[in-house]
C-alpha positions as a LaTeX table, in Angstrom:
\begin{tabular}{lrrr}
\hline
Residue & $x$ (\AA) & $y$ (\AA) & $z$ (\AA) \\
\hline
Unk1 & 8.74 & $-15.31$ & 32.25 \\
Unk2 & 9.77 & $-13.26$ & 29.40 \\
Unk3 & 13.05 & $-13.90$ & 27.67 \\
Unk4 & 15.84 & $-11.52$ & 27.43 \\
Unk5 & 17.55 & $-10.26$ & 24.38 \\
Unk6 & 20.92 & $-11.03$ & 23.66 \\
Unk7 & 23.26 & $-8.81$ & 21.56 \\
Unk8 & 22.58 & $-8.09$ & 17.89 \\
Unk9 & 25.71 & $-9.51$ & 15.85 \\
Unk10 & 26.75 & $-6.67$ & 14.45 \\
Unk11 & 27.30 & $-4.88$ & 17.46 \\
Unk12 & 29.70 & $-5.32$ & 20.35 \\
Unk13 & 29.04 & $-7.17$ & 23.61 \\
Unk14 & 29.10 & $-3.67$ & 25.69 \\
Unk15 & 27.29 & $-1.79$ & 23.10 \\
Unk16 & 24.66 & $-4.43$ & 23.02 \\
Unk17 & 25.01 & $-4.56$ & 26.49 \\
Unk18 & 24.48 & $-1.56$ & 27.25 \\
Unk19 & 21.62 & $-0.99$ & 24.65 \\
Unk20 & 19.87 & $-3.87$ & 26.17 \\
Unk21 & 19.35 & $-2.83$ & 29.36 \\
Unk22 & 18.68 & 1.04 & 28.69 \\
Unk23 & 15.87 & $-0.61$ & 26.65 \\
Unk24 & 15.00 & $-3.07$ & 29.14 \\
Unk25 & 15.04 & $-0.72$ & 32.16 \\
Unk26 & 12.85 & 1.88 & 30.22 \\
Unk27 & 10.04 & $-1.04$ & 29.88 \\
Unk28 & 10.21 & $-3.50$ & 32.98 \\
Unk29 & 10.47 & $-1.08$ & 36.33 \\
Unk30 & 10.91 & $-3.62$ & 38.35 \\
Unk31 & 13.96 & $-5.01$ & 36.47 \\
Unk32 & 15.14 & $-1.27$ & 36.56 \\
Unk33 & 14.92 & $-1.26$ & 40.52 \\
Unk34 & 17.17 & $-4.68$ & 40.89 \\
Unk35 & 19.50 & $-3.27$ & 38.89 \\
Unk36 & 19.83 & $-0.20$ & 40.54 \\
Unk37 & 20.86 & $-2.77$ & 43.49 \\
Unk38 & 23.22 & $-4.47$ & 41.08 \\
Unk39 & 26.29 & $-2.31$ & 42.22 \\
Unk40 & 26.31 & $-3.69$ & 45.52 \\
Unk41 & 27.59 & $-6.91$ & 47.03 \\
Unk42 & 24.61 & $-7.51$ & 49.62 \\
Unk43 & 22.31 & $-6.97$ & 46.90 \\
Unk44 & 23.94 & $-8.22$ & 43.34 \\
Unk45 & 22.20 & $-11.10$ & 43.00 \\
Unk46 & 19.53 & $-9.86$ & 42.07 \\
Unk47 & 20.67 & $-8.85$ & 38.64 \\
Unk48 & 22.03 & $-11.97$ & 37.97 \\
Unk49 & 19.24 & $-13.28$ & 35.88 \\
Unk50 & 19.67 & $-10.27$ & 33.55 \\
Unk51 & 23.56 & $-10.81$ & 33.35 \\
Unk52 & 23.32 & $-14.39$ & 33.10 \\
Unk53 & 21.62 & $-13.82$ & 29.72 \\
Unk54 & 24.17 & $-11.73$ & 28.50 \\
Unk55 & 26.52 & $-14.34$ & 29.12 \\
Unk56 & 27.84 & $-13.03$ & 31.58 \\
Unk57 & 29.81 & $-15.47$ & 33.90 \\
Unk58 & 28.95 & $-15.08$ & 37.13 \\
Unk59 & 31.73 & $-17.30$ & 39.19 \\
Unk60 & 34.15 & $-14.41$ & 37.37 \\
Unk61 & 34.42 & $-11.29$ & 39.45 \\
Unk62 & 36.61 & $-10.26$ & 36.39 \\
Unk63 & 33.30 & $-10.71$ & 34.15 \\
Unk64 & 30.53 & $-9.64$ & 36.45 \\
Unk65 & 31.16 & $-6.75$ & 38.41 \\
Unk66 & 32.18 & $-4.59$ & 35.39 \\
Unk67 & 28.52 & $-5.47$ & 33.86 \\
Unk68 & 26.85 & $-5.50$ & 37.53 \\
Unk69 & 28.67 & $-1.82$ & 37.60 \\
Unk70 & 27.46 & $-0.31$ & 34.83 \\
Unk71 & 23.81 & $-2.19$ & 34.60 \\
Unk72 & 23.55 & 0.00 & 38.20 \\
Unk73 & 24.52 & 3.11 & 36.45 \\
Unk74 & 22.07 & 2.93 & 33.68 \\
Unk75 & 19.42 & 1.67 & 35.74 \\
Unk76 & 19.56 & 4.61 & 38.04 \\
Unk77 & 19.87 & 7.04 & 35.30 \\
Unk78 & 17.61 & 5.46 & 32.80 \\
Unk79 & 19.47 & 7.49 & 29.76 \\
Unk80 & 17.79 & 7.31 & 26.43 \\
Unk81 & 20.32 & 6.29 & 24.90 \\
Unk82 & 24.61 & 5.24 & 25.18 \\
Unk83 & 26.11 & 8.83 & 25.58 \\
Unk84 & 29.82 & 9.97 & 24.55 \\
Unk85 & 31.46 & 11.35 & 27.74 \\
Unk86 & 34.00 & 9.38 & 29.38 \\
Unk87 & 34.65 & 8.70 & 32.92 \\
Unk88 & 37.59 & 11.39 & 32.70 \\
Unk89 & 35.40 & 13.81 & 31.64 \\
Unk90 & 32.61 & 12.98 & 33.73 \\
Unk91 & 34.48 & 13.73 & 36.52 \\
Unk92 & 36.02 & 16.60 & 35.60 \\
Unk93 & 32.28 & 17.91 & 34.79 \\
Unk94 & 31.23 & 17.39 & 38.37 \\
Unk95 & 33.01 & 20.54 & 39.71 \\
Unk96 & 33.08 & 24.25 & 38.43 \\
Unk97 & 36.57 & 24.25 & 38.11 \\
Unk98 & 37.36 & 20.90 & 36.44 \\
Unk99 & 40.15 & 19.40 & 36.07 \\
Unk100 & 41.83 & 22.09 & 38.03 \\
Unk101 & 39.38 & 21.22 & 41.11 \\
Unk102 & 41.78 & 19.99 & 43.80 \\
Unk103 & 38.41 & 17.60 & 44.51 \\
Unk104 & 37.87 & 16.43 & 41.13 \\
Unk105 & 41.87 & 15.55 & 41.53 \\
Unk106 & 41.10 & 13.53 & 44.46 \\
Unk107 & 38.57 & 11.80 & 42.72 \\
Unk108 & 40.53 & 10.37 & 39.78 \\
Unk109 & 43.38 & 9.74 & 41.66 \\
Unk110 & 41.13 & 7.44 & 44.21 \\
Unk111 & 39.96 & 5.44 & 40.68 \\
Unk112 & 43.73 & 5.86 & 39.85 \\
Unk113 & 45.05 & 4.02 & 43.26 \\
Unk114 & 42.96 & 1.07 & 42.53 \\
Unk115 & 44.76 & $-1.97$ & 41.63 \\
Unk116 & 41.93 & $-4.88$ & 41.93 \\
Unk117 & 38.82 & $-4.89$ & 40.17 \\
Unk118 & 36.48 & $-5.38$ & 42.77 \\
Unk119 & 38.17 & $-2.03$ & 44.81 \\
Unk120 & 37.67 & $-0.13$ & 41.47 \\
Unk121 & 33.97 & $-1.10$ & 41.19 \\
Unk122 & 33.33 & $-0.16$ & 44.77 \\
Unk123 & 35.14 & 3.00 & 44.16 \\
Unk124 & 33.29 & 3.47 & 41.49 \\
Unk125 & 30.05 & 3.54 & 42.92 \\
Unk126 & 29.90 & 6.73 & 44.77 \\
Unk127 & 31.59 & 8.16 & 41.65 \\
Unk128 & 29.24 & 7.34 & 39.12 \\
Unk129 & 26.53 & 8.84 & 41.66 \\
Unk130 & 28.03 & 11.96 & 41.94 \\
Unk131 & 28.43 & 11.94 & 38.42 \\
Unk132 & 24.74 & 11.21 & 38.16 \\
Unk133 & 23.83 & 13.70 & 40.58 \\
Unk134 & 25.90 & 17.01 & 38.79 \\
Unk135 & 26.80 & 16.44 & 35.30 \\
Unk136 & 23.26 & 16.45 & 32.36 \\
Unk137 & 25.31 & 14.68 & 29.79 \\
Unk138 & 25.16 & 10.85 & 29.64 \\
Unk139 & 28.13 & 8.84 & 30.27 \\
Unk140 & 29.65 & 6.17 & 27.35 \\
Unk141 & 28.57 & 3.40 & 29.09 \\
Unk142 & 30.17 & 1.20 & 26.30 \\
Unk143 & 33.42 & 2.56 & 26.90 \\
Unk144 & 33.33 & 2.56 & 30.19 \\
Unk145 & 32.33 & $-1.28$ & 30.16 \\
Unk146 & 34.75 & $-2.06$ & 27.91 \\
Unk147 & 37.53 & $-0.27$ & 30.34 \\
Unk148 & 36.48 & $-2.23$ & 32.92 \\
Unk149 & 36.33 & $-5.53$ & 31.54 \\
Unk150 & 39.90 & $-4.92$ & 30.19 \\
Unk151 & 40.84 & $-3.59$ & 33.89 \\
Unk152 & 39.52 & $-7.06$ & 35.00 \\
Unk153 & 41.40 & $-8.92$ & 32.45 \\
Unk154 & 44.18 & $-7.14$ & 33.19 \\
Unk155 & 43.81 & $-7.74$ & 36.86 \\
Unk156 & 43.09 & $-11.97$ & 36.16 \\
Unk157 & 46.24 & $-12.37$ & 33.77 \\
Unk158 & 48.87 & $-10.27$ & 36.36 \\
Unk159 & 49.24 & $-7.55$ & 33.51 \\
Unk160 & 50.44 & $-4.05$ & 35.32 \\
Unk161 & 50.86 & $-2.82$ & 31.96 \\
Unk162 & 47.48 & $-3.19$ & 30.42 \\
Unk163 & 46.18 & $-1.84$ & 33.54 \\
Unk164 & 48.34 & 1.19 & 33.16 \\
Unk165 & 46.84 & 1.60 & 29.86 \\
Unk166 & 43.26 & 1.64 & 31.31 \\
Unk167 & 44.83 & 3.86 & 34.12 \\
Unk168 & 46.26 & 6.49 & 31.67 \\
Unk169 & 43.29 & 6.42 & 30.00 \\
Unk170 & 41.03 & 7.75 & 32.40 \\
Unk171 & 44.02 & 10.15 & 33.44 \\
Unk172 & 44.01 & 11.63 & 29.66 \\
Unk173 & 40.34 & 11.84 & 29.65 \\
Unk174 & 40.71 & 14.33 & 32.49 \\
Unk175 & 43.31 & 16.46 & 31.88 \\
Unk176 & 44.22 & 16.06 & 28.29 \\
Unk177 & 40.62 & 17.28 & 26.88 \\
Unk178 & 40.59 & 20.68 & 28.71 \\
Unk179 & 40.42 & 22.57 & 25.73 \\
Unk180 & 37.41 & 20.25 & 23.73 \\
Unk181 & 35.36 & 20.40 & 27.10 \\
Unk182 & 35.68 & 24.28 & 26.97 \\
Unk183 & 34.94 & 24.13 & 23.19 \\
Unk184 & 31.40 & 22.10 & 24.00 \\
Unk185 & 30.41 & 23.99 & 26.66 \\
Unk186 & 30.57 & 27.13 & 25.00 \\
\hline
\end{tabular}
């Protein structure tokens, strides 16, 4: 059985992370296809192996579903490389009128309502696969980890406020960057 990498020290946990598996799912397809599976509860074990030696702790919902989340993403859109769009913007992306789309509204705010981790992962889910589905560039699957492991704090310690934060963040991703979206695309 061949040994997984951990993270290089110089880099973060979620930028190793999330280096790690694009690597990994590039070279080992069957890897790739369990974690494609790793975003759902019947099926999450069976990225547990690969999580496990990330240090992930798997007893902690608050640890493991935001890696299990994104290891899902990646593996399903086997990117070359960590992009630079946020989740804001992602979503915004998915819809010709963006964030003026009365669905692209719907979607935030649904990611917005969420108040437990493990409702924002499942939430998540179907966006990140419409996201997938409709926008070319790649997502910042760093920053996206790191959101949701400080959403999962957040949600562990009782902290509303740093949740907020998190919250607002995705909220100013979508409707604060109208004019640098429009500036890229053209």
């Amino acid at each position: 059985m061949e040994t997984m990498e951990a993270p290089p020290p110089a880099a973060s946990r979620e930028t190793g992370f999330v280096a790690g598996a694009i690597v990994r799912c590039r070279e080992d397809k069957g890897l790739a296809a369990r974690l494609r599976r790793a975003d759902n509860p019947a099926t999450e074990y069976q990225s547990w192996e690969f999580l496990a030696a990330w240090r992930v702790d798997l007893e902690r919902d608050d640890q493991r579903l935001p890696y299990a989340t994104v290891a899902a993403a990646i593996a399903r859109v086997k990117p070359e490389a960590n992009g630079s769009l946020t989740l804001g913007q992602a979503i915004a992306r998915c819809y010709d009128d963006g964030n003026q789309s009365d669905q692209a509204k719907a979607r935030l705010r649904r990611v917005l309502a969420c108040d437990e981790l493990p409702e924002l992962c499942r939430v998540l889910r179907p966006v990140l696969t419409l996201v997938e589905s409709r926008v070319t560039q790649v997502l910042d699957y760093a920053r996206l980890l790191k959101q949701l492991g400080q959403f999962g704090a957040a949600t562990r310690s009782g902290d509303d406020a740093w949740q907020q934060r998190i919250k607002a963040q995705w909220a100013q991703e979508f409707y604060g960057r109208k004019a640098e979206a429009e500036g890229e695309a053209a």
